[in-house]
C-alpha positions in Angstrom: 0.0 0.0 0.0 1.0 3.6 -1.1 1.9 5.9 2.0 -1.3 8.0 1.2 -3.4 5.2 1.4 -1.6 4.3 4.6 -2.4 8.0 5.9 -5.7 8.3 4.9 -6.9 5.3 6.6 -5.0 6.7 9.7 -7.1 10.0 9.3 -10.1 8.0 9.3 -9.3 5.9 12.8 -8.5 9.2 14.1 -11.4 11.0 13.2 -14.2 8.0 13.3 -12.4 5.2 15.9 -13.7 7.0 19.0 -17.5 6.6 17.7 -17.2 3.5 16.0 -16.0 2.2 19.6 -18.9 4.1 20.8 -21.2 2.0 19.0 -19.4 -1.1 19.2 -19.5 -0.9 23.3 -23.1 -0.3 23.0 -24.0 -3.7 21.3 -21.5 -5.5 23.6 -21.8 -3.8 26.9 -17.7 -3.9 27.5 -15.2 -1.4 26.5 -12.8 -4.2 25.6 -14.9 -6.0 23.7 -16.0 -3.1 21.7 -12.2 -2.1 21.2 -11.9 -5.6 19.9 -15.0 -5.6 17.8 -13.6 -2.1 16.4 -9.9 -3.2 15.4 -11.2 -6.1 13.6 -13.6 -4.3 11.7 -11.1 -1.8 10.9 -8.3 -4.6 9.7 -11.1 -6.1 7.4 -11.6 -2.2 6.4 -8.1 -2.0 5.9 -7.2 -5.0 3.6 -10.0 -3.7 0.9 -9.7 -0.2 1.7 -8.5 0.9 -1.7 -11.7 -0.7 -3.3 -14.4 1.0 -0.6 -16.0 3.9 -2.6 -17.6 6.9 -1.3 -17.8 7.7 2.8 -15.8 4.4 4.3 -17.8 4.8 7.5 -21.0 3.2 6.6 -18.6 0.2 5.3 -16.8 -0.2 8.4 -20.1 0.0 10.4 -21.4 -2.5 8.6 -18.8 -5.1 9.0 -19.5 -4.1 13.1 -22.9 -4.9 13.4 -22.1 -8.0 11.1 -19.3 -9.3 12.8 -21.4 -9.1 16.1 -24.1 -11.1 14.9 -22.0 -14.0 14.0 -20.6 -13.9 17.4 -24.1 -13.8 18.9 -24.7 -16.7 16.7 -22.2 -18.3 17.6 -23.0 -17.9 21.6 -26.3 -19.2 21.0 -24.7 -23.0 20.3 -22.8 -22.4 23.2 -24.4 -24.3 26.5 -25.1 -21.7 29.3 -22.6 -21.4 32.4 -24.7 -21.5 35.6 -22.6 -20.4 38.5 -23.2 -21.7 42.1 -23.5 -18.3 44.0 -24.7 -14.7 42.6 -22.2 -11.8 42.7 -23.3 -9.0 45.3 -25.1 -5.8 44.2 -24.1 -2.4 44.3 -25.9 -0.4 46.6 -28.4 2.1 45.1 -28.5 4.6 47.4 -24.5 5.3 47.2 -24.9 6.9 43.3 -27.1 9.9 42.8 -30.0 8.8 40.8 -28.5 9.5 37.2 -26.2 7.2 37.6 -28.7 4.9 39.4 -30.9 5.4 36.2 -27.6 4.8 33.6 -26.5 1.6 35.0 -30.3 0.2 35.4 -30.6 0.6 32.1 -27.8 -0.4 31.0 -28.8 -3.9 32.5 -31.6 -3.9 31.0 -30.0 -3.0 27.7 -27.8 -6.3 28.3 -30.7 -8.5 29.0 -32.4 -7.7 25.5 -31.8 -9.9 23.2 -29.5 -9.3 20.9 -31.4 -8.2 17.8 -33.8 -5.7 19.7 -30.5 -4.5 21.6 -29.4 -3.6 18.2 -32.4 -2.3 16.5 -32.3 0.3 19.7 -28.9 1.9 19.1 -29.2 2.1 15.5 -32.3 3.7 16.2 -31.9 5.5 18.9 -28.2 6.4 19.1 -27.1 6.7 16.1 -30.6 7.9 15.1 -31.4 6.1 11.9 -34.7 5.7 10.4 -36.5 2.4 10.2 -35.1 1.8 6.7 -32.0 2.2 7.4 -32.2 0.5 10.1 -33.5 -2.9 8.1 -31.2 -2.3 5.5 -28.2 -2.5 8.0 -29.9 -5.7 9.8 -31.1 -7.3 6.6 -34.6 -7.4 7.8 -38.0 -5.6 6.9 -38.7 -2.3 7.9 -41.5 -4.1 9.9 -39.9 -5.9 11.9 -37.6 -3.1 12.5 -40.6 -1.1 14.3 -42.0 -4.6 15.8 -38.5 -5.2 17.3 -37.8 -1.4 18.5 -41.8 -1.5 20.3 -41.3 -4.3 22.1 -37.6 -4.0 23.2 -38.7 0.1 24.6 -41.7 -2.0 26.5 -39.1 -4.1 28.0 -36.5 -1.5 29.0 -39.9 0.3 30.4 -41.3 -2.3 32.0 -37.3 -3.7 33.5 -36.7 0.4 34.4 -40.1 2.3 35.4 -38.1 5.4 35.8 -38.0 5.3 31.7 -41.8 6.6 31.6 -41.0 10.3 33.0 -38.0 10.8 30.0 -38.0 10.4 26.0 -36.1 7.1 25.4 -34.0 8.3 23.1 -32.8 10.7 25.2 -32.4 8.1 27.8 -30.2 5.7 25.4 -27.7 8.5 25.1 
């Protein structure tokens, strides 16, 4: 690879990398994972980055939310791993109630299963319409509103709290 090649993919991770980790960390929940889920998206990026046309973001995006699918494929063959005693809980009165609010919801983010976790941040926080949406998940623009319903009366119904603020406003 030529040198400005080379440099203009390192403009891109240095302009886009901090919100394609973003993203990545909300479908996985971990800042690792997402770091990991990021820098092989960008090595796939990378390796055909002289054929990507146009805006590479959407590309590299794309190979995000794909590669996380096959990995939540892949853990649904996998047998569950019960363990014999349950970790201890934070205490909710020792965070002011924002941060009470974030990290209930961000449980309750987790426990979503995986598509309607990420029909709600390419809804919601990357605010896409519903055909984008179903364009980026291969699906129907129906289900796409089916999915995005039902995982908001989860998160509702898992955090009460959610009623008194605009979702979307919540998810950010």
């Amino acid at each position: 690879m030529t040198q400005s090649i080379e440099a203009e993919f390192t403009a891109f991770v240095a302009a886009r990398g901090p919100a394609l980790v973003g993203i990545a960390y909300a479908l996985t929940g971990s800042q690792q994972n997402a770091e990991d889920l990021v820098q092989a998206a960008l090595a796939k990026a990378f390796a055909r980055w002289t054929r990507i046309s146009g805006d590479p973001e959407p590309y590299v995006r794309r190979i995000i939310y794909n590669d996380r699918v096959s990995f939540w494929r892949r853990q649904s063959r996998r047998p569950e791993l019960l363990m014999a005693d349950l970790p201890e809980s934070g205490h909710p009165g020792a965070h002011d109630h924002d941060t009470t609010l974030r990290l209930a919801l961000r449980q309750a983010l987790l426990a979503l299963p995986p598509r309607q976790r990420a029909v709600l941040v390419l809804r919601y926080l990357e605010d896409r319409s519903v055909e984008e949406t179903a364009e980026v998940l291969g699906c129907r623009p129906g289900t796409v509103a089916s999915q995005s319903a039902r995982a908001l009366a989860k998160l509702r119904a898992m955090v009460p709290e959610l009623d008194e603020m605009n979702s979307a406003e919540a998810l950010r």
